[in-house]
DSSP file (Angstrom, degrees, kcal/mol; ACC not computed):
  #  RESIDUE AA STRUCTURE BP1 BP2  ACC     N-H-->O    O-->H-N    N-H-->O    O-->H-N    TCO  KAPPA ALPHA  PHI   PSI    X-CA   Y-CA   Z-CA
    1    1 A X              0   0    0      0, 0.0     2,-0.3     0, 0.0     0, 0.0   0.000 360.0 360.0 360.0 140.8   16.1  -17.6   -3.3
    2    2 A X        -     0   0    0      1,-0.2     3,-0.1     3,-0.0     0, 0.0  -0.501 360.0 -97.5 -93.4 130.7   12.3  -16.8   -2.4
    3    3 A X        -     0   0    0     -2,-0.3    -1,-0.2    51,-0.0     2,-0.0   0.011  42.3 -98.5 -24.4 141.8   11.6  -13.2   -1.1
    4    4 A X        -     0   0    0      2,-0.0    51,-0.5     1,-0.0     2,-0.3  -0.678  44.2-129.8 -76.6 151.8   11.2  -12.8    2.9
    5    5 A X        -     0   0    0     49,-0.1     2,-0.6    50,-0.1    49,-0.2  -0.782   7.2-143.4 -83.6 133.8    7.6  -12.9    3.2
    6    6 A X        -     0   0    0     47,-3.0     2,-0.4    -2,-0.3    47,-0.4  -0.921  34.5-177.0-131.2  89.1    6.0   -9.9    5.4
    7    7 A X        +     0   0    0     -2,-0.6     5,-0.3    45,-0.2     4,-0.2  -0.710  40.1  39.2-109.3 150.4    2.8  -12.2    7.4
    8    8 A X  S >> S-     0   0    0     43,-1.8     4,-2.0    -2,-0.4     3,-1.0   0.520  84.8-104.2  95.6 129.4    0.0  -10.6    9.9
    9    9 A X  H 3> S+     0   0    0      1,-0.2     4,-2.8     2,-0.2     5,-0.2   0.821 118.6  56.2  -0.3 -73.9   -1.5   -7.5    9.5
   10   10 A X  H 3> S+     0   0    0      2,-0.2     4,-1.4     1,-0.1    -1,-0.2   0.693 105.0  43.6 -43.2 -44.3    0.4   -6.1   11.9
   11   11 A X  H <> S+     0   0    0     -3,-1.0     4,-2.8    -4,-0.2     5,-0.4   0.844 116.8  54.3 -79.1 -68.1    3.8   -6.9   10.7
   12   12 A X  H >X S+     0   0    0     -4,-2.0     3,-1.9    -5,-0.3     4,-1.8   0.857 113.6  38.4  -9.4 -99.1    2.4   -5.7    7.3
   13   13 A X  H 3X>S+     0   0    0     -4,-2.8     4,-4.9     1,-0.2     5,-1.0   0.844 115.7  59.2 -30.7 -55.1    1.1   -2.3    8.8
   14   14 A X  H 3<5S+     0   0    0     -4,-1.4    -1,-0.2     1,-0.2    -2,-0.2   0.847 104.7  45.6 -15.8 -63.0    4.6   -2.2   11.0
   15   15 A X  H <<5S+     0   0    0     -4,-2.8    -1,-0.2    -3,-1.9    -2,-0.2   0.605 117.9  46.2-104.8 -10.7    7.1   -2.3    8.1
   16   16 A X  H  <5S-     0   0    0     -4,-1.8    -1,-0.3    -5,-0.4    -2,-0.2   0.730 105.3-126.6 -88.3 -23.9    5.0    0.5    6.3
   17   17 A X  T  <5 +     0   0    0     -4,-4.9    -3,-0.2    -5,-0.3     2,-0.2   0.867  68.5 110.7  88.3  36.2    4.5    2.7    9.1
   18   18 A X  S   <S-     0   0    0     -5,-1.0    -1,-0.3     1,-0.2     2,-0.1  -0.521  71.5-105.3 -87.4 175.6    0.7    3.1    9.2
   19   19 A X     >  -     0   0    0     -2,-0.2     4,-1.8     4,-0.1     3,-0.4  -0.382  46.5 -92.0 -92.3-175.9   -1.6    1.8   11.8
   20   20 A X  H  > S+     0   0    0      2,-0.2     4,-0.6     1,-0.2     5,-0.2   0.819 127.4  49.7 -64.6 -35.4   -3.9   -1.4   10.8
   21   21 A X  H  4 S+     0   0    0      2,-0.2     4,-0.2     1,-0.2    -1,-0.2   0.478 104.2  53.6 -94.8   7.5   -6.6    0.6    9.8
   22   22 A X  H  > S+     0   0    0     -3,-0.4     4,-1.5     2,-0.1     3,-0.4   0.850 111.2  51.0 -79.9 -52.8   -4.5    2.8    7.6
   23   23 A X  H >X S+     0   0    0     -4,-1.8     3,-4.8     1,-0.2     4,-0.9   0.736  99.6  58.7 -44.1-107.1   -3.4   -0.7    6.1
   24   24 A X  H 3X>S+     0   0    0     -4,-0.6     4,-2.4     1,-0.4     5,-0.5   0.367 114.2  45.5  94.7 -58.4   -7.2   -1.8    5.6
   25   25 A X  I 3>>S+     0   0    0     -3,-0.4     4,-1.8     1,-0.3     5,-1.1   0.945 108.7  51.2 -57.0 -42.6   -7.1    1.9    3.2
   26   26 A X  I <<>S+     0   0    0     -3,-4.8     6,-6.5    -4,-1.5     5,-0.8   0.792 115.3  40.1 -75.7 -13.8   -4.2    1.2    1.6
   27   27 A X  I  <5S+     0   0    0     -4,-0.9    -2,-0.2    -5,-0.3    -1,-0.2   0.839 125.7  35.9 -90.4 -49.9   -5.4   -2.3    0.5
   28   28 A X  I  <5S+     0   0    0     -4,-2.4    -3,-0.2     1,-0.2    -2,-0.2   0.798 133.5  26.0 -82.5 -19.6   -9.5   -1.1   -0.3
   29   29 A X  I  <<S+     0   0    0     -4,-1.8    -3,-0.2    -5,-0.5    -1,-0.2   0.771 131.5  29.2-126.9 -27.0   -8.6    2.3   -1.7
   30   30 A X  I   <S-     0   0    0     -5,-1.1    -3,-0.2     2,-0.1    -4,-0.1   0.726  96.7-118.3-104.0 -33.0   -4.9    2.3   -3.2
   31   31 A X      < -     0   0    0     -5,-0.8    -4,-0.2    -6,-0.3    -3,-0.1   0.775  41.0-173.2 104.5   5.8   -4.6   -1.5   -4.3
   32   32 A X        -     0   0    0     -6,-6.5     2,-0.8    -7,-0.2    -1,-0.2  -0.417  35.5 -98.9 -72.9 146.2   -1.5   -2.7   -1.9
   33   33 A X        +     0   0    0     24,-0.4    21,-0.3    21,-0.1     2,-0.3  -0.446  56.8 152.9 -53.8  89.1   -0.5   -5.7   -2.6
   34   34 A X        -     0   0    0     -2,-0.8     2,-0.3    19,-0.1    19,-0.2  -0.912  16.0-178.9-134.8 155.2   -1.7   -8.7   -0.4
   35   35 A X  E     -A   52   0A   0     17,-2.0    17,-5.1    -2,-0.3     2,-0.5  -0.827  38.8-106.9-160.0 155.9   -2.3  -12.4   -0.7
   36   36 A X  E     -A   51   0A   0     -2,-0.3     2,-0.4    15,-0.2    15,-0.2  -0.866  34.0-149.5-103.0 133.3   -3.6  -14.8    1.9
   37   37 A X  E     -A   50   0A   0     13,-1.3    13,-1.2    -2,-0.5     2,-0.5  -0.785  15.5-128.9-106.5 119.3   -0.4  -17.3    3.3
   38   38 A X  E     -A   49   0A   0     -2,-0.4     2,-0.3    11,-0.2    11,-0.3  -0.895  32.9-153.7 -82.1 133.4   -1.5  -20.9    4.4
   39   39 A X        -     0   0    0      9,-2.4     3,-0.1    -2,-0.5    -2,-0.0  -0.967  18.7-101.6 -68.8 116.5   -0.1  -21.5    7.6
   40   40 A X        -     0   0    0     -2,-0.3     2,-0.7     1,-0.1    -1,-0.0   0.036  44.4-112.2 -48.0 148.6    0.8  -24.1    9.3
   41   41 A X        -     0   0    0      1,-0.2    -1,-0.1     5,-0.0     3,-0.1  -0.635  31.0-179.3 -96.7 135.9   -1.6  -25.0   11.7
   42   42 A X        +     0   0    0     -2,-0.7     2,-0.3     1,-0.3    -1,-0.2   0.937  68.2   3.8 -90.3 -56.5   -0.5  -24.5   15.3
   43   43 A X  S >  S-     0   0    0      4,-0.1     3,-2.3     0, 0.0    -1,-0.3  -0.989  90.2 -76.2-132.8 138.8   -3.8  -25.8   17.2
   44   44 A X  T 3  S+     0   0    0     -2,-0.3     3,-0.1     1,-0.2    -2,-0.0  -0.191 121.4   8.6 -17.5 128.3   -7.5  -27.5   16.5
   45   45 A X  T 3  S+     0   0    0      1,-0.3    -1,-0.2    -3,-0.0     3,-0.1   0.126  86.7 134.2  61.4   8.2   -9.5  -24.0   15.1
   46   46 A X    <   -     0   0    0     -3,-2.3    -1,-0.3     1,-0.1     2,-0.2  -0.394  69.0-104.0 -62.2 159.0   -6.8  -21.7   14.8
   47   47 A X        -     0   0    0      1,-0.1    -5,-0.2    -3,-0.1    -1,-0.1  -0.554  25.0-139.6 -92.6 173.2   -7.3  -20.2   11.6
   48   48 A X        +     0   0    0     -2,-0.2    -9,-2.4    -7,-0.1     2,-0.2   0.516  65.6  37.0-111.6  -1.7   -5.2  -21.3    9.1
   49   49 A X  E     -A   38   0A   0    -11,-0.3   -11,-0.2   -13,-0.0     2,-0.2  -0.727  52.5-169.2-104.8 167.1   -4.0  -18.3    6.7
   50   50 A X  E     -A   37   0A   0    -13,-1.2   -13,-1.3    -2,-0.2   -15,-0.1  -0.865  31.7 -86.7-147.2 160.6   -3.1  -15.1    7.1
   51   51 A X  E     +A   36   0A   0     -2,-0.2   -43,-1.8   -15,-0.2   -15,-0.2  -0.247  47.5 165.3 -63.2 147.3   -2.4  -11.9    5.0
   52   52 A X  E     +A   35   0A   0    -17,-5.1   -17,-2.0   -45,-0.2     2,-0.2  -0.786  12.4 172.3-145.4 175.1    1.0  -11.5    3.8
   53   53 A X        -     0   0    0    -47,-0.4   -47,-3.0   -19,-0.2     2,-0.3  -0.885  23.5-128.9-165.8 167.1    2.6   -9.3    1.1
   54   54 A X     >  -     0   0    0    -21,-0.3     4,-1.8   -49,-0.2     3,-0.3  -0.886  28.1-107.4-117.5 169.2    6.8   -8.6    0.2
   55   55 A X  T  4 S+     0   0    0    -51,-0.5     4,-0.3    -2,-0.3   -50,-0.1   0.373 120.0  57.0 -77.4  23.9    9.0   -5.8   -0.3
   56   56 A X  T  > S+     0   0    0      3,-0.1     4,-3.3     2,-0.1     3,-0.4   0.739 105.0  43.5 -93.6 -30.3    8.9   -6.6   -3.9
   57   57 A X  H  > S+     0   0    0     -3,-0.3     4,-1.5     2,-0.3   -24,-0.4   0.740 114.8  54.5 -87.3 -22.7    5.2   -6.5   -4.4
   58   58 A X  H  X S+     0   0    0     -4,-1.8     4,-1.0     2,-0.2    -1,-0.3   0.851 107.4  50.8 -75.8 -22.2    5.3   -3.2   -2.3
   59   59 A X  H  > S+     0   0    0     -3,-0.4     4,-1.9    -4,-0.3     5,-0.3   0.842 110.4  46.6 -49.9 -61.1    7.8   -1.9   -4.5
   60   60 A X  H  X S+     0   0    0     -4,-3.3     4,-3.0     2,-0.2     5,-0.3   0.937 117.2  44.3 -61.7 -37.3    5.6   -2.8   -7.4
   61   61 A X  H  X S+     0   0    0     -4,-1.5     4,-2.7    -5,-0.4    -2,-0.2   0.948 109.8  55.0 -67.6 -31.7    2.5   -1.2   -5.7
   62   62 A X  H  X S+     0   0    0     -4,-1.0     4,-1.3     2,-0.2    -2,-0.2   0.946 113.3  44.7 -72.6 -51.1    4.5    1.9   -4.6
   63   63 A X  H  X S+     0   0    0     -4,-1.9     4,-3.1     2,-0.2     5,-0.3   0.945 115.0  43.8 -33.7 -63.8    5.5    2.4   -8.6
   64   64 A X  H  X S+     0   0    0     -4,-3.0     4,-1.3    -5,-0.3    -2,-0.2   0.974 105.9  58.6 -70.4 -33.2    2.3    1.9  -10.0
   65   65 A X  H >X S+     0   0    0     -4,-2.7     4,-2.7    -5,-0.3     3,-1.4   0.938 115.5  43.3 -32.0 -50.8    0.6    4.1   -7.3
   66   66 A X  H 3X S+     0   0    0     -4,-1.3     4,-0.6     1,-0.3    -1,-0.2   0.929 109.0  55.3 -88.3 -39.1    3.4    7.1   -8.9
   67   67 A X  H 3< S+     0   0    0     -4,-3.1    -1,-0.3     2,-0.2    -2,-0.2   0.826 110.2  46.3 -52.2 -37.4    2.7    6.1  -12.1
   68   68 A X  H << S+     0   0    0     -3,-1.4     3,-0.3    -4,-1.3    -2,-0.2   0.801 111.5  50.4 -79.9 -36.7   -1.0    6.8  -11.4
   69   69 A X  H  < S+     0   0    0     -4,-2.7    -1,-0.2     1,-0.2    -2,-0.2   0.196  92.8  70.0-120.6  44.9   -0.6    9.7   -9.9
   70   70 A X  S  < S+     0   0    0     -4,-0.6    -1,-0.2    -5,-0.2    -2,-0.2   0.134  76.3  78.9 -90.1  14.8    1.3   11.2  -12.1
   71   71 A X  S    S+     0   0    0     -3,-0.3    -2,-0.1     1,-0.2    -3,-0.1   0.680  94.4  55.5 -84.2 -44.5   -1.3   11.4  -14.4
   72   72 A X  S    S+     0   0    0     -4,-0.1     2,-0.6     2,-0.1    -1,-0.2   0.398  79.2 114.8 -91.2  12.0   -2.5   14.4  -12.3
   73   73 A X  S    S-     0   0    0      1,-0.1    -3,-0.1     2,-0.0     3,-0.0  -0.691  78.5-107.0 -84.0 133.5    0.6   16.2  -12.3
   74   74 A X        -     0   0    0     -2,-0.6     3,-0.1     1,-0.1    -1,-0.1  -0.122  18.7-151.3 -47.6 132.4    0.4   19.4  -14.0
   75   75 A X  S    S+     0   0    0      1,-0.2     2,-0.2     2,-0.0    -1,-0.1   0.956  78.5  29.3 -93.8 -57.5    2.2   19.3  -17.5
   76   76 A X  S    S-     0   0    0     -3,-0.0    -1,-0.2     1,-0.0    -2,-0.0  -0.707  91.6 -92.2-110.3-175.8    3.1   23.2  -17.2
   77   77 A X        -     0   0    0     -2,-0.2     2,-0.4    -3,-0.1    -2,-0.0  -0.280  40.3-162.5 -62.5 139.3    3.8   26.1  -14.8
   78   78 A X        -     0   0    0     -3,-0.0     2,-0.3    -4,-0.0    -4,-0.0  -0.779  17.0-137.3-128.9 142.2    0.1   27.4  -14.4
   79   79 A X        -     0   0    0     -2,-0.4     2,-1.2     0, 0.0    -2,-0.0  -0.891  18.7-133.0 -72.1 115.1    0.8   31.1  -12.9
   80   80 A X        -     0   0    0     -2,-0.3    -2,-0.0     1,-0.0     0, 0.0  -0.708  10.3-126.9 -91.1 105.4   -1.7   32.0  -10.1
   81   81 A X        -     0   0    0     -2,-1.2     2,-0.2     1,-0.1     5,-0.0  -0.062  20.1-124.1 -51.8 141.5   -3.4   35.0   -9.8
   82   82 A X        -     0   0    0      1,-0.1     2,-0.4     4,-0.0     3,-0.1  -0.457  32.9-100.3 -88.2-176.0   -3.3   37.0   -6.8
   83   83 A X  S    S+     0   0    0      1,-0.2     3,-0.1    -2,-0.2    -1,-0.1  -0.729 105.9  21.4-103.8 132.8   -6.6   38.0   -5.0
   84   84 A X  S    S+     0   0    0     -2,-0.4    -1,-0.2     1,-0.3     0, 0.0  -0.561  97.0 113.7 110.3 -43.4   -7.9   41.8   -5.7
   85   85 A X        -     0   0    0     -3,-0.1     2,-0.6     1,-0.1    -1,-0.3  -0.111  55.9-147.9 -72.7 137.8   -5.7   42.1   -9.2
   86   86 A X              0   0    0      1,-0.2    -1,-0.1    -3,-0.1    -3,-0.0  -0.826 360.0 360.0 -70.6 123.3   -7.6   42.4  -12.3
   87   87 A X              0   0    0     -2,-0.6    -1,-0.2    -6,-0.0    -2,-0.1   0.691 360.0 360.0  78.3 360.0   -6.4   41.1  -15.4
C-alpha cells in the first residue's frame, strides 16, 4: 500500500508546524524532502502539479538532518571557565 501523500504547501507546512515561509527554509537551507505531484486537472489553466512530500521521506529528512548535526556535537565535556578567574 502506497504512502498517504502530504500535497500543497500549505498542508506540507501544516503537518510540520511552521508557516509557508518557514517551509520555503526548510526546503532551500535544510534539504526537506519535496517532489512536484501531477494533478489532475480541474479546469483550462489551472496549474497542473503541486508540491508534495510523505511522512516517510520526512522521516528520512528528519534522520539525516540529526545525523548531520551531530557532527557538531561535542565529543567531550569541555569545562567552562568562569569570568575574572585566572588559571
Amino acid at each position: 500500500m502506497p504512502e498517504q501523500e502530504i500535497i500543497g504547501l500549505r498542508a506540507i507546512a501544516k503537518h510540520l508546524g511552521v508557516s509557508v515561509n518557514g517551509l520555503y527554509t526548510l526546503v532551500q537551507e535544510t534539504g526537506l524532502l519535496v517532489y512536484k505531484r501531477r494533478l489532475a486537472r480541474v479546469r483550462p489553466g489551472a496549474r497542473a502539479w503541486a508540491w508534495a512530500t510523505t511522512p516517510g521521506l520526512i522521516q528520512a529528512w528528519r534522520t539525516a538532518k540529526a545525523m548531520a548535526d551531530r557532527r557538531d556535537f561535542p565529543t567531550k565535556h569541555q569545562p567552562t571557565r568562569k569570568a575574572g578567574r585566572d588559571g
